[in-house]
C-alpha positions as MATLAB code, in Angstrom:
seq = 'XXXXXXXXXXXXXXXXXXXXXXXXXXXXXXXXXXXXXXXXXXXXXXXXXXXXXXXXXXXXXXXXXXXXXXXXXXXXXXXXXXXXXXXXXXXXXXXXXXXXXXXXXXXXXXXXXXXXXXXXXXXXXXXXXXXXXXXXXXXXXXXXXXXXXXXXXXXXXXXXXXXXXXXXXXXXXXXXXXXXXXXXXXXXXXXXXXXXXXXXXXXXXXXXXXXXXXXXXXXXXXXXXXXXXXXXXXXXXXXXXXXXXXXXXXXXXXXXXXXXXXXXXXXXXXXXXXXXX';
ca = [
     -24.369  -52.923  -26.485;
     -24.429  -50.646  -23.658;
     -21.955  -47.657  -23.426;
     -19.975  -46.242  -21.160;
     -22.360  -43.873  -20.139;
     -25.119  -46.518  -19.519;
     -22.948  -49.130  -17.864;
     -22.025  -46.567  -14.614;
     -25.831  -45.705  -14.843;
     -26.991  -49.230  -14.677;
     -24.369  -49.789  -11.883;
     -25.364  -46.637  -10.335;
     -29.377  -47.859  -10.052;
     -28.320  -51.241   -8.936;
     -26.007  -49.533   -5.889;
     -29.326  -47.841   -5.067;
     -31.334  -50.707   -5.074;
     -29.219  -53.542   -3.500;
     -30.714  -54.765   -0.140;
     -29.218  -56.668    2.587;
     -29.787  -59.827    3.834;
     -32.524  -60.820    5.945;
     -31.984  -60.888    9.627;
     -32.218  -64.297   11.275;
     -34.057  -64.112   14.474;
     -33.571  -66.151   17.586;
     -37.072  -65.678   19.484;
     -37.162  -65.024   23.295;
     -40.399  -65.357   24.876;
     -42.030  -65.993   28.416;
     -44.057  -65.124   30.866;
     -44.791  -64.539   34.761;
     -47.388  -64.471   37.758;
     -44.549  -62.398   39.629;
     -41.760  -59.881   39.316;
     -39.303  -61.598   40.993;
     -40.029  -64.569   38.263;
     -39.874  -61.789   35.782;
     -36.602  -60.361   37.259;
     -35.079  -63.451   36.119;
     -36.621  -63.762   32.089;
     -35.383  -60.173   31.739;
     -31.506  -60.914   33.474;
     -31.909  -63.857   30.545;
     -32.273  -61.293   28.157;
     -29.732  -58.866   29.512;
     -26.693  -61.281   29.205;
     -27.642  -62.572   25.893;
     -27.838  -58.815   24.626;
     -24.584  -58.134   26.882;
     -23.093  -55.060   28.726;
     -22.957  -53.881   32.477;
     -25.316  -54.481   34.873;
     -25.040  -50.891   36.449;
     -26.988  -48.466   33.754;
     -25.172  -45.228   32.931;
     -25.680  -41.976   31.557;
     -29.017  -42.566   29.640;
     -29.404  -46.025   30.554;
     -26.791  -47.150   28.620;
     -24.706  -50.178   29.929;
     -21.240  -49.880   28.451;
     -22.309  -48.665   25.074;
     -23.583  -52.620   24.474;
     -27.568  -52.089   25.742;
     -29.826  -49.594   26.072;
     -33.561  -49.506   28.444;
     -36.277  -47.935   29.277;
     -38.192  -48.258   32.546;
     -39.849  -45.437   31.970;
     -39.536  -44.437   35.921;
     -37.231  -41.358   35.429;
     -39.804  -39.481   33.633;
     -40.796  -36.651   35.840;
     -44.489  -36.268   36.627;
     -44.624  -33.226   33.749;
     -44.156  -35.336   30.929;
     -46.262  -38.148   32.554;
     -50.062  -38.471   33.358;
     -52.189  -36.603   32.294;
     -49.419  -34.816   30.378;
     -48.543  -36.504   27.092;
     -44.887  -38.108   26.543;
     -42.869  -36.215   23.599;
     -42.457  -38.912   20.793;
     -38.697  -37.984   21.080;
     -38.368  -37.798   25.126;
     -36.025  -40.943   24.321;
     -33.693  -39.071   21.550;
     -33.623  -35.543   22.765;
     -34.847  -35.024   26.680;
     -32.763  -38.117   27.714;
     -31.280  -39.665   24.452;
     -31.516  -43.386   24.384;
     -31.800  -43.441   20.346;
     -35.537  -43.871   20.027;
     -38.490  -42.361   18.939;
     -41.829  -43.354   19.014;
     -44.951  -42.493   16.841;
     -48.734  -44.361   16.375;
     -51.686  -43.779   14.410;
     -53.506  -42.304   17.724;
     -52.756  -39.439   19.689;
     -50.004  -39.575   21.161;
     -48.740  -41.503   24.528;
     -48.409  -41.319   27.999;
     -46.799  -42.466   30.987;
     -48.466  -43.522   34.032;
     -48.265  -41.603   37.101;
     -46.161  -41.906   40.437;
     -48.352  -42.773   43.732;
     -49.001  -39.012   45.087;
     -49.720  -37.312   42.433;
     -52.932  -36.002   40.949;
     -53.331  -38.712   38.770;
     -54.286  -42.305   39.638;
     -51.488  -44.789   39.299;
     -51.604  -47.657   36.438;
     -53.411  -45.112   33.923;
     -56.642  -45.465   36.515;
     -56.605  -49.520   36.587;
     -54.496  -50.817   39.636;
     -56.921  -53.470   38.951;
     -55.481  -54.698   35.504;
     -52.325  -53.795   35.398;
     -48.941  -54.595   37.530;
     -45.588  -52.825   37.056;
     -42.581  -54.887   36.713;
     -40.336  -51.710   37.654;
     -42.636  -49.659   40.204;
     -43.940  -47.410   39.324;
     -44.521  -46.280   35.763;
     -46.107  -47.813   32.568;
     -46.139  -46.859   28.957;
     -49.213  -46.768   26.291;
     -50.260  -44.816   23.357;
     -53.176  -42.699   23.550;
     -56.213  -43.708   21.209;
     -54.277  -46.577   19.718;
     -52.822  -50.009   20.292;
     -50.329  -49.420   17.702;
     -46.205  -47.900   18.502;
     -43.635  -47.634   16.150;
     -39.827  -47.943   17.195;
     -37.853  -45.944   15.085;
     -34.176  -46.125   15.925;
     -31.289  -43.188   16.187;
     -27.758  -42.897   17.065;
     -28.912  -41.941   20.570;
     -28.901  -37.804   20.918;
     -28.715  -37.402   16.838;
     -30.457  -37.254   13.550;
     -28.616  -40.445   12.054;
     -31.093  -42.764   11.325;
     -29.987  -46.743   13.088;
     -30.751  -50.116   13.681;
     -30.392  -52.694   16.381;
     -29.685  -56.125   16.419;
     -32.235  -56.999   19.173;
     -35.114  -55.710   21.117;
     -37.366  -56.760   23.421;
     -40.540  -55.815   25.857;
     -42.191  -56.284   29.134;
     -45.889  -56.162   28.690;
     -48.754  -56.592   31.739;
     -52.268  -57.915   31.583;
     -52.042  -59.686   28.390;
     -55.071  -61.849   28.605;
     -55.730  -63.143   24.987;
     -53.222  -64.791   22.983;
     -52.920  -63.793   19.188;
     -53.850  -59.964   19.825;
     -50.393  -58.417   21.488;
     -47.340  -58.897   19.109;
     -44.553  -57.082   17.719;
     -43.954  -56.647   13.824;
     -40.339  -56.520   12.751;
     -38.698  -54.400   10.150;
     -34.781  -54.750    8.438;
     -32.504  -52.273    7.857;
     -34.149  -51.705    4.270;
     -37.481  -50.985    5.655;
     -38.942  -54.519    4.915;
     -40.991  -56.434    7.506;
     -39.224  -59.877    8.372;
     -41.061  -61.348   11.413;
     -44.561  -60.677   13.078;
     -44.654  -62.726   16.331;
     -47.398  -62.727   19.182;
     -46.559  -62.134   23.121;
     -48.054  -65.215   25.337;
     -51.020  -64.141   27.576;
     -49.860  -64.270   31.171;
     -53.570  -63.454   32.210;
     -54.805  -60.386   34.322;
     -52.015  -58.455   36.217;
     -49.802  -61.140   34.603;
     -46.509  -60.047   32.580;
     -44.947  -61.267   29.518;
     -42.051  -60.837   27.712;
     -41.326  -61.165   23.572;
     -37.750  -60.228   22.804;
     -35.809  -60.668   19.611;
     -32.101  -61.318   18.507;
     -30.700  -60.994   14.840;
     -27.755  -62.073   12.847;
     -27.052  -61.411    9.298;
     -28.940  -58.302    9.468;
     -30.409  -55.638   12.348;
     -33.564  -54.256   12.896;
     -34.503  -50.505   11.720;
     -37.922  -50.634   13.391;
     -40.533  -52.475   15.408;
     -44.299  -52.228   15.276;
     -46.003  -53.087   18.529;
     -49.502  -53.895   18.583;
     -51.150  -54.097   22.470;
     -53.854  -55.279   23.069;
     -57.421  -55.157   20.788;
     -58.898  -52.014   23.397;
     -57.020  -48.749   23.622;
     -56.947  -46.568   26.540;
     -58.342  -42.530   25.848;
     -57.288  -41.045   28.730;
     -56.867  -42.267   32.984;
     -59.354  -44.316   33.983;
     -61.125  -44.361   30.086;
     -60.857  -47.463   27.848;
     -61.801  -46.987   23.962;
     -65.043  -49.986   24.404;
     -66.106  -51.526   27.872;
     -65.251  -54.926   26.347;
     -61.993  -56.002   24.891;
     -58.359  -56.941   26.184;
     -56.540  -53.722   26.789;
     -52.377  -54.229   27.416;
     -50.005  -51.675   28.405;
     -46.055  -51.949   28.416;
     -43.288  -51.543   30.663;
     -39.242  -51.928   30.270;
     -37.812  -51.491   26.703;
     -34.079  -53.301   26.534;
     -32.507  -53.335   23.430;
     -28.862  -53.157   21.835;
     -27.609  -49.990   21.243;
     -28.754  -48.428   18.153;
     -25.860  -48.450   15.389;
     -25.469  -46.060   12.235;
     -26.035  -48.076    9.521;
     -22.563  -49.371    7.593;
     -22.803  -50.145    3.650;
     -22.069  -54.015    3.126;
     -18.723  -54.630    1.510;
     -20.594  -55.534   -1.796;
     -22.579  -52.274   -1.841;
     -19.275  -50.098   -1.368;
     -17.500  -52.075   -4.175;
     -20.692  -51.288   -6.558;
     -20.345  -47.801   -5.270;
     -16.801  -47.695   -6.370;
     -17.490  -49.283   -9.492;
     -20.356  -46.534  -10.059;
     -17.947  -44.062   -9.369;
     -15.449  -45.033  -11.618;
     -17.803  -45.793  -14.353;
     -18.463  -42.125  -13.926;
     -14.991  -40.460  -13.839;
     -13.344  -42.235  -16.533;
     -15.376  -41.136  -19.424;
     -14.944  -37.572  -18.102;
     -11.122  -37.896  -17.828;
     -10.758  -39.397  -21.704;
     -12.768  -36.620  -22.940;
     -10.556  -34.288  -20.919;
      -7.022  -35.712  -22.386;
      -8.910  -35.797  -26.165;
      -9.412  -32.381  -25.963;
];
């Protein structure tokens, strides 16, 4: 029979090992020849997420939903300058920071500068809000990781979603979601909306949030302006990022009464040996 001793330990290792539920996701998904008929897929999005339509300090609309457009970046973090991986949680704190397996990213250049627009392929790719895109460098692959916008406190969401142009091949652009435990839940693919086209693939969760997305562009990565990784295969850049704000993460009533029942396990050993003596 266990002991004292062993029962607040055994409660103590189940405390740390307890996981949530897993989010249910409602899918959002479309795309568009035009960004007027984008406009409207996106305002879709917008209300479902909720908040202002007037972006504030940050772009954050009422402390509900946060985006990205990535046009306020000013040409010295953009191309050929590389994009810090924390621009978003430190130069102008929207509670997101990014990271890949490549290089690095970048963000395309304004019209005037040095730098060709559309990362060198006005070609391929259209912008849904003129005039800056996003990519990694040397990679298809970002990771989302999400903050308590300006801070060090890790967060989730509870939905997120992202503009993407020239999407040409269905089954190679999607976006791999992650709980608030670190496990994967969902892997879903963005619809083609063919060259110059742009889609959209958003999620919304209940019974759980989202601690981090994986987003996978494309099959062909882009090296630097006007350089593709191979001559040959789809390459897909991204635009607007909306999501809900990001949220410190709140212990589930069940884990907090374990936590209390570790505790106590804990304490009242100590405080019999204490009146023995």
């Amino acid at each position: 029979m266990l002991n004292r001793h062993a029962l607040a330990a055994s409660a103590a290792f189940f405390v740390a090992t307890h996981v949530g539920a897993t989010p249910t996701p409602l899918i959002y998904q479309s795309f568009a020849a035009t960004v007027a008929a984008m406009t409207l897929i996106r305002d879709d999005f917008r209300t479902v997420i909720g908040g202002g339509t007037v972006a504030g300090a940050a772009g954050s609309f009422g402390g509900v939903r946060r985006e990205i457009n990535w046009d306020g970046v000013p040409d010295a973090r953009s191309d050929p300058n590389l994009l810090p991986a924390n621009f978003f949680n430190v130069n102008s704190p929207r509670g997101v920071v990014f990271s890949t397996p490549g290089s690095g990213f970048l963000v395309s250049a304004n019209a005037g500068t040095a730098s060709p627009i559309l990362f060198g392929f006005p070609n391929d790719f259209a912008a849904f809000s003129a005039q800056r895109l996003f990519t990694a460098i040397n990679s298809n692959i970002t990771d989302v990781n999400f903050f308590v916008a300006g801070t060090n406190v890790a967060a989730t969401t509870t939905a997120f979603g992202v503009i993407f142009t020239d999407v040409e091949t269905n089954g190679t652009t999607m976006m791999d979601f992650f709980d608030e435990t670190g496990g994967f839940f969902l892997s879903h693919s963005v619809l083609a909306s063919g060259n110059q086209g742009l889609s959209f693939l958003g999620i919304t969760v209940t019974g759980g949030t989202i601690s981090r997305v994986r987003i996978t562009s494309g099959v062909n990565t882009i090296s630097a302006n006007g350089q593709l990784g191979n001559p040959n295969d789809d390459v897909v850049v991204m635009d607007d990022f909306i999501f809900a704000e990001p949220v410190a993460a709140v212990p589930e009533p069940a884990t907090l009464a374990l936590v209390g029942l570790a505790l106590a396990g804990l304490i009242l050993p100590s405080r019999r040996r204490a009146t023995a003596r």
